[in-house]
Each structure stands twice: as C-alpha cells, then as structure tokens.
N, CA, C and O atoms as a CHARMM CRD file, in Angstrom:
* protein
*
  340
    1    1 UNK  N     66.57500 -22.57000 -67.95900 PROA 1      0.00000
    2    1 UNK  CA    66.91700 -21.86800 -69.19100 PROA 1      0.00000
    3    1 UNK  C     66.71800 -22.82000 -70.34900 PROA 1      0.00000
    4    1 UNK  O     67.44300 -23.80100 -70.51800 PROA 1      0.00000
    5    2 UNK  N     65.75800 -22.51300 -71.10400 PROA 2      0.00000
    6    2 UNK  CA    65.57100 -23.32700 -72.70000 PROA 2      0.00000
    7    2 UNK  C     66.81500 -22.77900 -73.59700 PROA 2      0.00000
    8    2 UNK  O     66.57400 -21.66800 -74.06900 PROA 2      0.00000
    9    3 UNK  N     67.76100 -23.17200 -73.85000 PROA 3      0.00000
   10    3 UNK  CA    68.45900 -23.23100 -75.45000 PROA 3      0.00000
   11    3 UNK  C     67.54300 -23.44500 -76.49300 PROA 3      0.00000
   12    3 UNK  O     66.78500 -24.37700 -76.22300 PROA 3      0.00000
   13    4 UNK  N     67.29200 -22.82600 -77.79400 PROA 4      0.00000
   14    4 UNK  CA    67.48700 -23.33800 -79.05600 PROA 4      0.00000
   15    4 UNK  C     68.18300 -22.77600 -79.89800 PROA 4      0.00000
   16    4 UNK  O     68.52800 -21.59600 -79.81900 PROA 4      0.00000
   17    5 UNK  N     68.56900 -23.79200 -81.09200 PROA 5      0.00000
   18    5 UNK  CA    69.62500 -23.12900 -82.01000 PROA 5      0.00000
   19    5 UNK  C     68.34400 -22.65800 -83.04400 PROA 5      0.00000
   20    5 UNK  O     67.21700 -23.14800 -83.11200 PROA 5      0.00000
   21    6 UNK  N     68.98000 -21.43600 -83.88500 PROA 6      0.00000
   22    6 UNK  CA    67.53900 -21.31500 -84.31600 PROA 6      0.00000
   23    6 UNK  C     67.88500 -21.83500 -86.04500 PROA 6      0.00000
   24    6 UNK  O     67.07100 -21.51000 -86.90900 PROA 6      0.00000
   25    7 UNK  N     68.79100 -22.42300 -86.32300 PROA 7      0.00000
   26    7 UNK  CA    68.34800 -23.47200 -87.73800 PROA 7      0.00000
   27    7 UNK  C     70.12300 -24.18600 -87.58200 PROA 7      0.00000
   28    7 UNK  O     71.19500 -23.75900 -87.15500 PROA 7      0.00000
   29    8 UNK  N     69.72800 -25.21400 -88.07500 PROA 8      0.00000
   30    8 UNK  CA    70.74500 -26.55800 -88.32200 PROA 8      0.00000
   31    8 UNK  C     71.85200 -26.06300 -88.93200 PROA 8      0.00000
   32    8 UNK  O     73.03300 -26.30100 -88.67700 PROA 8      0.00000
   33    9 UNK  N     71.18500 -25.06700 -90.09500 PROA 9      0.00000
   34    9 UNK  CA    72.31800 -25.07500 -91.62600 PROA 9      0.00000
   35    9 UNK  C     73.06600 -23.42800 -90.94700 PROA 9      0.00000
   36    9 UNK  O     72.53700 -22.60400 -90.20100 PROA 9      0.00000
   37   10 UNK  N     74.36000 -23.42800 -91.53100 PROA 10     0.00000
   38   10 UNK  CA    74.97000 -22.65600 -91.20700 PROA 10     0.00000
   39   10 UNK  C     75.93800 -21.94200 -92.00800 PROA 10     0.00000
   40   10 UNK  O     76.48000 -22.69700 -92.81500 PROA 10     0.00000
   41   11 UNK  N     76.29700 -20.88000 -92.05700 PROA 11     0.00000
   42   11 UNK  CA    77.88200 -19.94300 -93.18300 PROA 11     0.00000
   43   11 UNK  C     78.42300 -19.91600 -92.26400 PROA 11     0.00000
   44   11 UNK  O     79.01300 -20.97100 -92.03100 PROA 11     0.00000
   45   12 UNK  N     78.57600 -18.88400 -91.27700 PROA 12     0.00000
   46   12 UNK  CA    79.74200 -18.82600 -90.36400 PROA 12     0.00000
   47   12 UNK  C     79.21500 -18.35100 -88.88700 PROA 12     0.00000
   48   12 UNK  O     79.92100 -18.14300 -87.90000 PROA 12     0.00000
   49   13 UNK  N     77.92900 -18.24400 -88.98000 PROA 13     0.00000
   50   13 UNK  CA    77.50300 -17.81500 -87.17700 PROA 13     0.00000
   51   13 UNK  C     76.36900 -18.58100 -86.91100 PROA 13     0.00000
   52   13 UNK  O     75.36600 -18.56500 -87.62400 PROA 13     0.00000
   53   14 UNK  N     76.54100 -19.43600 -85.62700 PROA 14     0.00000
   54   14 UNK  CA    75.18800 -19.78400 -85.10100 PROA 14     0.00000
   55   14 UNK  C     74.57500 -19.47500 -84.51200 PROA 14     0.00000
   56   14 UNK  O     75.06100 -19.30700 -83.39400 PROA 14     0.00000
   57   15 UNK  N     73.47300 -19.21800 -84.60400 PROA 15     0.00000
   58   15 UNK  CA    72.40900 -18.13000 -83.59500 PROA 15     0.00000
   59   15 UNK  C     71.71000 -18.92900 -82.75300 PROA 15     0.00000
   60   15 UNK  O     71.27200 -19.99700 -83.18100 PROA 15     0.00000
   61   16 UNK  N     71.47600 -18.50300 -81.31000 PROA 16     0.00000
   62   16 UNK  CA    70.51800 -19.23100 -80.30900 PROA 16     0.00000
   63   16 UNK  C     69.98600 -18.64800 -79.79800 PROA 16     0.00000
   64   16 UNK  O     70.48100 -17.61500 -79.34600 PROA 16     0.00000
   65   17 UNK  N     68.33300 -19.06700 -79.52200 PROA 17     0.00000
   66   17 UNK  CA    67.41000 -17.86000 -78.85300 PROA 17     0.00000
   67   17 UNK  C     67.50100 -18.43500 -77.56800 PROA 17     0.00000
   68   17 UNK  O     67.75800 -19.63400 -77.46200 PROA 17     0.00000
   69   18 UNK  N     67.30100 -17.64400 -76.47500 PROA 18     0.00000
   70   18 UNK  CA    67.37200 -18.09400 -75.42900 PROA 18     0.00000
   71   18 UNK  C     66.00400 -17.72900 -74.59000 PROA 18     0.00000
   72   18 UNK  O     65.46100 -16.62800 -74.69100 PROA 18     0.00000
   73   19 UNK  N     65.58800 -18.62800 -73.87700 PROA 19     0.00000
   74   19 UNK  CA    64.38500 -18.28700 -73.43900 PROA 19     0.00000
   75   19 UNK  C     64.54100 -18.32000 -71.29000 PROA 19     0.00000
   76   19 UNK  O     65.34400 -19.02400 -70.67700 PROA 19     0.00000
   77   20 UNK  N     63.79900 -17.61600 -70.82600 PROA 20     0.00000
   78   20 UNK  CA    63.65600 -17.50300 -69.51500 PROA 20     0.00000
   79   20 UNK  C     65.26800 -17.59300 -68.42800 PROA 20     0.00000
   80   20 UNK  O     66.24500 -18.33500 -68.51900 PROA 20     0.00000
   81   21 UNK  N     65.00400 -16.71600 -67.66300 PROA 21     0.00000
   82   21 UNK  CA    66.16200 -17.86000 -66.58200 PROA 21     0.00000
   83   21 UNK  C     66.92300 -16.39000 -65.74000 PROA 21     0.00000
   84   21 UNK  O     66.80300 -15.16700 -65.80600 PROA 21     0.00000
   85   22 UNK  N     67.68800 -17.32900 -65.00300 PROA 22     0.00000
   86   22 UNK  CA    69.41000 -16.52000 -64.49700 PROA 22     0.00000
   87   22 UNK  C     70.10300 -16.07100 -65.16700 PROA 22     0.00000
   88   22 UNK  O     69.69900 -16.32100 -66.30300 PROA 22     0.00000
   89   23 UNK  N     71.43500 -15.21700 -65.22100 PROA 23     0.00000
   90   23 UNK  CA    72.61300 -15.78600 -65.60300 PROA 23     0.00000
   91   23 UNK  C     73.13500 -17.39100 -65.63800 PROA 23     0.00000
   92   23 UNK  O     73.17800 -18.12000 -64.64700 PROA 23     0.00000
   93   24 UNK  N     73.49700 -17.74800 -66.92900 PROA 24     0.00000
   94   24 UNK  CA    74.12000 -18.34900 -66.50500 PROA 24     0.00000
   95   24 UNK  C     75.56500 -19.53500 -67.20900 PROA 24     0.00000
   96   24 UNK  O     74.72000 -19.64200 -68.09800 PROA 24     0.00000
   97   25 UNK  N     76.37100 -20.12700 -67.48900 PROA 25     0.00000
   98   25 UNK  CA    77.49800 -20.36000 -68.42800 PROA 25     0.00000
   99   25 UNK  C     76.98200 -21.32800 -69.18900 PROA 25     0.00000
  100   25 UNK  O     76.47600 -22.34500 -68.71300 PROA 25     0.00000
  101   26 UNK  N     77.08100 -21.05500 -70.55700 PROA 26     0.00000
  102   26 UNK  CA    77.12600 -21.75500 -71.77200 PROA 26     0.00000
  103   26 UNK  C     78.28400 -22.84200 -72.35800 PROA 26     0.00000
  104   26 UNK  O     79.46900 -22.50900 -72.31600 PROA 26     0.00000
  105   27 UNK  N     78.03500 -23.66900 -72.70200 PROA 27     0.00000
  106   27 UNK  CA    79.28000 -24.47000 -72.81000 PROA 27     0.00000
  107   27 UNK  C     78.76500 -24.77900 -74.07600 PROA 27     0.00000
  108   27 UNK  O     77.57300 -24.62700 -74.34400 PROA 27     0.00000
  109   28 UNK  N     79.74300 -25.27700 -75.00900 PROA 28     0.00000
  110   28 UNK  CA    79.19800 -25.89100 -76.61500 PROA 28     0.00000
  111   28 UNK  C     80.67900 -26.47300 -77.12500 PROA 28     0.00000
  112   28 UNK  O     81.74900 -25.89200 -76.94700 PROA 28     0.00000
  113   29 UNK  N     80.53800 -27.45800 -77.64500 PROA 29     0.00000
  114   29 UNK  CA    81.70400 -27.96100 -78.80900 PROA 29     0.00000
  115   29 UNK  C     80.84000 -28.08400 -79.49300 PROA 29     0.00000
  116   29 UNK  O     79.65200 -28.37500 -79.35800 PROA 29     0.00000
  117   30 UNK  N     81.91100 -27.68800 -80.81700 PROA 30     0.00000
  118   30 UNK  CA    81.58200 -28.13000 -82.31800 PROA 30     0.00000
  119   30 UNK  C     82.62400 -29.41900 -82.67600 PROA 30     0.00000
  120   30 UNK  O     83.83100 -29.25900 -82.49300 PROA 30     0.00000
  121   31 UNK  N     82.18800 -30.49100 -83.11000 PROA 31     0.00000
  122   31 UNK  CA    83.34800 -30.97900 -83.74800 PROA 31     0.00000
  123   31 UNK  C     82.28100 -31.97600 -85.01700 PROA 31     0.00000
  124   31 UNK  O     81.10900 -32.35100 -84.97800 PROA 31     0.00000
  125   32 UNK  N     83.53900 -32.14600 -86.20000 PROA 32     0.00000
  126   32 UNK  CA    83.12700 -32.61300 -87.31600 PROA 32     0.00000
  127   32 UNK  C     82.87600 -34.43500 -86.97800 PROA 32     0.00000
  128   32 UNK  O     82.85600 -35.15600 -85.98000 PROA 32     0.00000
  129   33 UNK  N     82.74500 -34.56900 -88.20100 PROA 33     0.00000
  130   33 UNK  CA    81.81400 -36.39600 -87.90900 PROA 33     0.00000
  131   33 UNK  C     82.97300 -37.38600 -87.38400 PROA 33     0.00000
  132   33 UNK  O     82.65100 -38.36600 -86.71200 PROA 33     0.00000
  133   34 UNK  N     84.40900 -37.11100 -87.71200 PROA 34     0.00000
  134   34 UNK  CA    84.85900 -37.94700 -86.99800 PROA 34     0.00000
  135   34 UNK  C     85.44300 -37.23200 -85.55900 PROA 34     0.00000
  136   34 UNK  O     86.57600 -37.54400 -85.19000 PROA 34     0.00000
  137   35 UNK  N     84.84400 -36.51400 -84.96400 PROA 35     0.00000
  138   35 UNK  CA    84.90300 -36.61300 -83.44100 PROA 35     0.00000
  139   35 UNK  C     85.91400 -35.51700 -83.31900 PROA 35     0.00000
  140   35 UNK  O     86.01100 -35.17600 -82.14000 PROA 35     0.00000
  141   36 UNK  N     86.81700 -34.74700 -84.23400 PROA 36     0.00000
  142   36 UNK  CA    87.58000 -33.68000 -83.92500 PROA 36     0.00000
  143   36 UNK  C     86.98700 -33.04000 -83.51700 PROA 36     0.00000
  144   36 UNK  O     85.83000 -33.02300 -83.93600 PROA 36     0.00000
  145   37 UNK  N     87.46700 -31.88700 -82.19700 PROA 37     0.00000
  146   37 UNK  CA    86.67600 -30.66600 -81.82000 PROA 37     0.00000
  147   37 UNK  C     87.33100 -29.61300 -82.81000 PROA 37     0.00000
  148   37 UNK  O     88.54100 -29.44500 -82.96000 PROA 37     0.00000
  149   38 UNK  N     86.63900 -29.15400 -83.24900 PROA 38     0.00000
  150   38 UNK  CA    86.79800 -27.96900 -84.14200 PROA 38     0.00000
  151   38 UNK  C     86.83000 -26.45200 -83.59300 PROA 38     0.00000
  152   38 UNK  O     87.50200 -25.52900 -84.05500 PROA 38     0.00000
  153   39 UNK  N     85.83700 -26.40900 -82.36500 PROA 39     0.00000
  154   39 UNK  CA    85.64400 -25.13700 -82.06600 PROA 39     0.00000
  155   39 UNK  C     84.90400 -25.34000 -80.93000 PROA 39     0.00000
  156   39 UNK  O     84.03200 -26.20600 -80.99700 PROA 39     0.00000
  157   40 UNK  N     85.11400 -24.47500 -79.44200 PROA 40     0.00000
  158   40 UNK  CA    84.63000 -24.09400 -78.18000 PROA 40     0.00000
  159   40 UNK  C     84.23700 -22.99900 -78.33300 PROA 40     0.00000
  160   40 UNK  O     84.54500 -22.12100 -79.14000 PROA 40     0.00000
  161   41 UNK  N     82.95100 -23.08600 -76.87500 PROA 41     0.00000
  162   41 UNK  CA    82.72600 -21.89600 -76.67700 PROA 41     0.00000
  163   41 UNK  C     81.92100 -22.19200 -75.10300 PROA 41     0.00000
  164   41 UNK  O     81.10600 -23.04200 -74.74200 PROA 41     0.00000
  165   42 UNK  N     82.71400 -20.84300 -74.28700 PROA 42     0.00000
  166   42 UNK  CA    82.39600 -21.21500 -73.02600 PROA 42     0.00000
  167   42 UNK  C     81.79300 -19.64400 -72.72100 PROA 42     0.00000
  168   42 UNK  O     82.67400 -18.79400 -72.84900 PROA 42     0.00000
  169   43 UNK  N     80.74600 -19.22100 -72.42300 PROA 43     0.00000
  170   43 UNK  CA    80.44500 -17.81100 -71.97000 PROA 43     0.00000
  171   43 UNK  C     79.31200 -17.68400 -70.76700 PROA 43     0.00000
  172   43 UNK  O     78.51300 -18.49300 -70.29800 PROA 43     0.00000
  173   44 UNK  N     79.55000 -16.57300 -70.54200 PROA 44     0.00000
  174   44 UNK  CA    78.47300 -16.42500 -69.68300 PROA 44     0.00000
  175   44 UNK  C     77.39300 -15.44100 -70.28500 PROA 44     0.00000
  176   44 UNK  O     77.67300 -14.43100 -70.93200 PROA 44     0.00000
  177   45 UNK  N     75.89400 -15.95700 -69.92600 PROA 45     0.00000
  178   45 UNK  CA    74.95600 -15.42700 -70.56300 PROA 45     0.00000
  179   45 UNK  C     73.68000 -14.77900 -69.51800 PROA 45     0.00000
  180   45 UNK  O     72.89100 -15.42600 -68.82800 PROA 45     0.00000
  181   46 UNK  N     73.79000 -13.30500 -69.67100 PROA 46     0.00000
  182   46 UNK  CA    72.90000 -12.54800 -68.62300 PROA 46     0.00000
  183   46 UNK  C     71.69800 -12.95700 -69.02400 PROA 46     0.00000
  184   46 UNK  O     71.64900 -13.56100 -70.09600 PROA 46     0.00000
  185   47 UNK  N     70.53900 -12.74100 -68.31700 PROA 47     0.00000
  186   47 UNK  CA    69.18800 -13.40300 -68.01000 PROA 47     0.00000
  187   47 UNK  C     68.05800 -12.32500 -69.35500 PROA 47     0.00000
  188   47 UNK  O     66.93700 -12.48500 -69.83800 PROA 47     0.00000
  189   48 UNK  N     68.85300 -11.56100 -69.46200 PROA 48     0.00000
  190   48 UNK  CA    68.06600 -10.10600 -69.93100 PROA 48     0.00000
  191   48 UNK  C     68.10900 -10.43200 -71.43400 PROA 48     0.00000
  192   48 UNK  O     67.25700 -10.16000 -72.28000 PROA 48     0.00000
  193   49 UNK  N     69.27000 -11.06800 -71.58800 PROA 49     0.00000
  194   49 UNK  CA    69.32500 -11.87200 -73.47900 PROA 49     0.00000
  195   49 UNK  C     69.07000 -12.63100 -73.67900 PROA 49     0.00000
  196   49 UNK  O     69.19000 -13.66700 -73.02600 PROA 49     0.00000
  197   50 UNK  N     68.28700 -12.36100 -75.33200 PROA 50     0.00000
  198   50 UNK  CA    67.38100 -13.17600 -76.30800 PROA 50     0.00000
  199   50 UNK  C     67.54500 -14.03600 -77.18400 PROA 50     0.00000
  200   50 UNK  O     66.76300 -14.90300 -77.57200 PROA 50     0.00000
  201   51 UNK  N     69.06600 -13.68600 -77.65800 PROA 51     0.00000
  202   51 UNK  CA    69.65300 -14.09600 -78.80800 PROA 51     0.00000
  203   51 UNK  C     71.13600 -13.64800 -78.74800 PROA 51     0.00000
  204   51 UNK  O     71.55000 -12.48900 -78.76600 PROA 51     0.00000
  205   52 UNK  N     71.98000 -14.99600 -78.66200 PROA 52     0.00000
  206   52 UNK  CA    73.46600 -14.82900 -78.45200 PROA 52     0.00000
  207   52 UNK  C     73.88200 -15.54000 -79.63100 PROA 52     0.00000
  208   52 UNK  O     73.59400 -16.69200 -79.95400 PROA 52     0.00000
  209   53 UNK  N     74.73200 -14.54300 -80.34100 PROA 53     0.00000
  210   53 UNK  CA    76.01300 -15.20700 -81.66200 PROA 53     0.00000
  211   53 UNK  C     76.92200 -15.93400 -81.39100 PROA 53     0.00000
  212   53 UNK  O     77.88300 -15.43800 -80.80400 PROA 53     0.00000
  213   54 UNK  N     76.92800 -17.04300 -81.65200 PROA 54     0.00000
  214   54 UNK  CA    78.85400 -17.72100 -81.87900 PROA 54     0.00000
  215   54 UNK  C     79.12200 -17.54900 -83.22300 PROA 54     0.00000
  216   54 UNK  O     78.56100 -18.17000 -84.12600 PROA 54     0.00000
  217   55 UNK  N     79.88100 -16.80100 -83.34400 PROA 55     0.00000
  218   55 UNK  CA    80.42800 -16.15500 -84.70700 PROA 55     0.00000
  219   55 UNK  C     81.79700 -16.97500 -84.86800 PROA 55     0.00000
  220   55 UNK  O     82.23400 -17.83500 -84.10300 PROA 55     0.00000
  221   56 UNK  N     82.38800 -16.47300 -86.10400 PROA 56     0.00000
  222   56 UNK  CA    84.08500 -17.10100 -86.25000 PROA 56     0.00000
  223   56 UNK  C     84.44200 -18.22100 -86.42900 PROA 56     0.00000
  224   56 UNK  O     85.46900 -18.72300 -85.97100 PROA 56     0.00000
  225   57 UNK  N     83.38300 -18.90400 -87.33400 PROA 57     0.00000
  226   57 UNK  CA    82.99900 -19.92400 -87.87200 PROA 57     0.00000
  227   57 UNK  C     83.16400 -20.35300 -89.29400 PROA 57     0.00000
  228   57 UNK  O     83.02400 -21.44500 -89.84300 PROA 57     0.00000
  229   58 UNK  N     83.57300 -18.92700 -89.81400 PROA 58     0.00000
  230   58 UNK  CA    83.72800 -19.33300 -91.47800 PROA 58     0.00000
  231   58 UNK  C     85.17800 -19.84600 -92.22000 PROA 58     0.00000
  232   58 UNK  O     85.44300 -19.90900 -93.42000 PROA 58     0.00000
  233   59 UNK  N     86.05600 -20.20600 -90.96300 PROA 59     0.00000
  234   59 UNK  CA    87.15800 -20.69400 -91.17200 PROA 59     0.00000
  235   59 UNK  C     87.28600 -22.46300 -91.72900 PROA 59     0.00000
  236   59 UNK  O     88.11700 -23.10200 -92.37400 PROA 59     0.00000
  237   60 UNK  N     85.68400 -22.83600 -90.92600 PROA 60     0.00000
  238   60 UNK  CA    85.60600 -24.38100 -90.97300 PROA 60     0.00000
  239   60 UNK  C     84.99400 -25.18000 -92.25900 PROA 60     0.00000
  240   60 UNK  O     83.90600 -24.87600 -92.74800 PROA 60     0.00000
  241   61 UNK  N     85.69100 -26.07200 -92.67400 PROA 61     0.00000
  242   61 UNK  CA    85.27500 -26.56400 -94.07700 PROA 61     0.00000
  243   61 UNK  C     83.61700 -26.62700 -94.19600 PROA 61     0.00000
  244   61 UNK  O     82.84100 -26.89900 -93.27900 PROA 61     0.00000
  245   62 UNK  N     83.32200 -26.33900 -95.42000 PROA 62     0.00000
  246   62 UNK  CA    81.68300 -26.85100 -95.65700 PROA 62     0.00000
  247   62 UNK  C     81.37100 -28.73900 -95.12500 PROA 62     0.00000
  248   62 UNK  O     81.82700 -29.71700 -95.71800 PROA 62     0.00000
  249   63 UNK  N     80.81500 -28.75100 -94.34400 PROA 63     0.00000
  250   63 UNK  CA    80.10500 -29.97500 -94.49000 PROA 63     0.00000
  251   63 UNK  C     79.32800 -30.83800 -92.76600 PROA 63     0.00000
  252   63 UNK  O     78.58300 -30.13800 -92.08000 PROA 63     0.00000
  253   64 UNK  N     79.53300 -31.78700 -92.47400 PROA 64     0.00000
  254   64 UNK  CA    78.46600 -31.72400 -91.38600 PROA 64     0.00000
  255   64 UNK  C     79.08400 -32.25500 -89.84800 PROA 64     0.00000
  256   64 UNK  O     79.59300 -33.35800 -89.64500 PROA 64     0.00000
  257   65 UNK  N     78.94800 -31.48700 -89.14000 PROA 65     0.00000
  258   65 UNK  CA    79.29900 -31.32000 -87.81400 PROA 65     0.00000
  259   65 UNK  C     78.00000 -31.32600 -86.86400 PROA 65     0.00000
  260   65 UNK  O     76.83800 -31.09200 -87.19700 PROA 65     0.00000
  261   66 UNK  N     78.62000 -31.72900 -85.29900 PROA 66     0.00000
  262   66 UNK  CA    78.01100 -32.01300 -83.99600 PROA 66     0.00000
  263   66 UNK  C     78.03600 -30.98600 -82.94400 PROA 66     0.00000
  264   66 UNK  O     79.06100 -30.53000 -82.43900 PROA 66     0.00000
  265   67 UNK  N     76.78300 -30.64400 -82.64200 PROA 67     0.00000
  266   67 UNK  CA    77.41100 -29.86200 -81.88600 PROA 67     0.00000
  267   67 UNK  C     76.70700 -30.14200 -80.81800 PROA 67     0.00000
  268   67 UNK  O     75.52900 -30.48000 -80.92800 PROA 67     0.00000
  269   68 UNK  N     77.37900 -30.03400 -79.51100 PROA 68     0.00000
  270   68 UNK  CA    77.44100 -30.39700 -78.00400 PROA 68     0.00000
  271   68 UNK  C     77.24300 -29.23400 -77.12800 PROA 68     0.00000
  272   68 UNK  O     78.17400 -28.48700 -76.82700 PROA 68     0.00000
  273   69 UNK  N     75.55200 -29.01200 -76.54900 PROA 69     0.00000
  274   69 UNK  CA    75.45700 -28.17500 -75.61800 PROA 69     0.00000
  275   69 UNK  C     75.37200 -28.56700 -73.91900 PROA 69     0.00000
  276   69 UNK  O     74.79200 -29.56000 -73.48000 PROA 69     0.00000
  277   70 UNK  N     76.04900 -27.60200 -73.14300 PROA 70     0.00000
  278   70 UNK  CA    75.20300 -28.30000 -71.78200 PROA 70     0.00000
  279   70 UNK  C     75.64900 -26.95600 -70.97300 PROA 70     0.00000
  280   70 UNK  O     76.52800 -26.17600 -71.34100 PROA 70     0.00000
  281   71 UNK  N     74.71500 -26.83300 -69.58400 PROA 71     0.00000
  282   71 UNK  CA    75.37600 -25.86400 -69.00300 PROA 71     0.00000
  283   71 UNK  C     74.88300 -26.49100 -67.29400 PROA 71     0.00000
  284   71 UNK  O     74.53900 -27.65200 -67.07300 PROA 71     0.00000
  285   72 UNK  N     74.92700 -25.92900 -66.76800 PROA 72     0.00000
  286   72 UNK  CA    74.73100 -26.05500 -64.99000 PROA 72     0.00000
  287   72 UNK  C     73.27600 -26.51700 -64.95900 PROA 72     0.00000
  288   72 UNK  O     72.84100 -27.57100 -64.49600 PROA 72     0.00000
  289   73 UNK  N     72.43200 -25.25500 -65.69800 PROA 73     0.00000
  290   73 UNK  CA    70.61800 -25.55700 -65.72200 PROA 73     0.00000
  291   73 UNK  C     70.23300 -26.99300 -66.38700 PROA 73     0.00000
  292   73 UNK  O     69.40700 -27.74100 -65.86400 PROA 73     0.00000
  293   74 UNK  N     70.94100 -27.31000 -67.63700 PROA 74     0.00000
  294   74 UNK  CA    70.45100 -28.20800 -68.51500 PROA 74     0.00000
  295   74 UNK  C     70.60400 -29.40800 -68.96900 PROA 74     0.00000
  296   74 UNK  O     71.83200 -29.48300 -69.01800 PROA 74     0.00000
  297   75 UNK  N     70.13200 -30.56900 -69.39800 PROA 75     0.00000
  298   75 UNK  CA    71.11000 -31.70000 -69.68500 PROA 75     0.00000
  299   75 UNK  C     71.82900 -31.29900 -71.22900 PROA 75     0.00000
  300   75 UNK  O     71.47900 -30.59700 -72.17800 PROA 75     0.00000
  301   76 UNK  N     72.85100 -32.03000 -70.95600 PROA 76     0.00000
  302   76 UNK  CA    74.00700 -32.10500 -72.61500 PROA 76     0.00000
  303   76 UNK  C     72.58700 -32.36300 -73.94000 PROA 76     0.00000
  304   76 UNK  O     71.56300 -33.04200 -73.86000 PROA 76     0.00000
  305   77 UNK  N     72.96800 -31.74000 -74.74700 PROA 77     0.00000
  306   77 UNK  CA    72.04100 -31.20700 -76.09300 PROA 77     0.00000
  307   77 UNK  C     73.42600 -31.87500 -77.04700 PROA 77     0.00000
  308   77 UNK  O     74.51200 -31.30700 -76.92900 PROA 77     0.00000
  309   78 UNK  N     73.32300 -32.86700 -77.80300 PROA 78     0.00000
  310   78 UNK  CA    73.42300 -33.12400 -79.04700 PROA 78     0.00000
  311   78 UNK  C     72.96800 -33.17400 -80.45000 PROA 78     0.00000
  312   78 UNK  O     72.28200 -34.09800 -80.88800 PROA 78     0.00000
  313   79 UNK  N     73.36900 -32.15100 -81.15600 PROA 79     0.00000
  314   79 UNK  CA    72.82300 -32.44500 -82.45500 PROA 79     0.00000
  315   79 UNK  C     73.86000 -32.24500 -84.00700 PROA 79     0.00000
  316   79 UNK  O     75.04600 -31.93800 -83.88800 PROA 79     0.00000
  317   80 UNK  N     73.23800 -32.45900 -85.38000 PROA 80     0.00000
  318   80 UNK  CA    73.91300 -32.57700 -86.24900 PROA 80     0.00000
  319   80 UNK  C     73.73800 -31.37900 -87.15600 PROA 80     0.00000
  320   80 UNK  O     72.68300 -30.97500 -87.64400 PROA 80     0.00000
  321   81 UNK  N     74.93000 -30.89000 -87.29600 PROA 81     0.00000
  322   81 UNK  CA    74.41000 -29.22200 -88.25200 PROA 81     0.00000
  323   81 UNK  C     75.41200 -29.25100 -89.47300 PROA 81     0.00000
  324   81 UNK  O     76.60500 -29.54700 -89.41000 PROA 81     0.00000
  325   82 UNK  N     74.80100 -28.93800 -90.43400 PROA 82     0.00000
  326   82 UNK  CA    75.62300 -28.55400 -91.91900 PROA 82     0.00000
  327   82 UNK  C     76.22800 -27.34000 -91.75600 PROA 82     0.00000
  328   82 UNK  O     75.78100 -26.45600 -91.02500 PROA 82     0.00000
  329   83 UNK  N     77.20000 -27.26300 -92.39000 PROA 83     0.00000
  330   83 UNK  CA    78.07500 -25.80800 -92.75500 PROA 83     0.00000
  331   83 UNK  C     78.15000 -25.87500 -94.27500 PROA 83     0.00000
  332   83 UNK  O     79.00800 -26.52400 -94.87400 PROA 83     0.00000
  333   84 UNK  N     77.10900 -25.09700 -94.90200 PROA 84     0.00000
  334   84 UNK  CA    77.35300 -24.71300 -96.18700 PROA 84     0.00000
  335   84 UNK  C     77.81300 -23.56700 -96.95400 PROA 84     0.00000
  336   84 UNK  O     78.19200 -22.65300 -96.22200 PROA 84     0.00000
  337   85 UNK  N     77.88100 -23.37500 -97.96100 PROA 85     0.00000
  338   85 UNK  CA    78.03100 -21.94400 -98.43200 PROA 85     0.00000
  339   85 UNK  C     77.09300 -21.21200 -98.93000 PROA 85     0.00000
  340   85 UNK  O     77.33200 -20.05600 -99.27900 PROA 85     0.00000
C-alpha cells in the first residue's frame, strides 16, 4: 500500500490518496515541533478507497507540525506540515 498526503499545508483536514493493496490499519501522530502529540489516528482502511480524510483538525494552533505515518505494509513516514489559515 503507497500512502501519500496530498499537500503539506493544511486548515483543518488532511487528505491522503491511497494507492493499491488490502485492507489494511493506518496509524498517524500529529505532534507540534516540540514533540507534543497533538492528535491520533488509528483506522482501518478497505482496499476499494482512494482518498481517506482525517478531519477535526481545526482546533490546533496555526503553525508547523510532524506528522508520523506507519502501518503493518509500510515503513514509519515522517514529515513536516504547516497548519495555516
């Protein structure tokens, strides 16, 4: 299963296209630059979807956060994303 997020910058939902595969569980932290986790998300994702929302995001201050993917298929995905307005 390929993850991508499909852009860095963000308001309150991050979108990921998902390409090929199984079912199978998604794992992600968000946390800001000094290492707080801000926000989880653990789901399971059928083989048949293209594009899954993590929504419920517009609670978190504007500015720049990490976010941490990995699941059973994949190695851990680190990267750095803005939350703007």
């Amino acid at each position: 299963m390929l993850i991508k997020l499909r852009s860095q910058i963000f308001i309150d939902t991050l979108i990921f296209e998902l390409h090929e595969g199984a079912d199978f569980t998604l794992n992600a932290i968000l946390s800001d630059e000094e290492g707080n986790i801000c926000n989880r998300l653990q789901t399971t994702v059928p083989d048949n979807r293209k594009i899954y929302y993590w929504g419920g995001l517009n609670d978190l201050p504007y500015g720049v956060y990490v976010l941490e993917m990995f699941s059973d298929e994949m190695k851990k995905v680190k990267m750095n994303l803005v939350k703007r307005i």
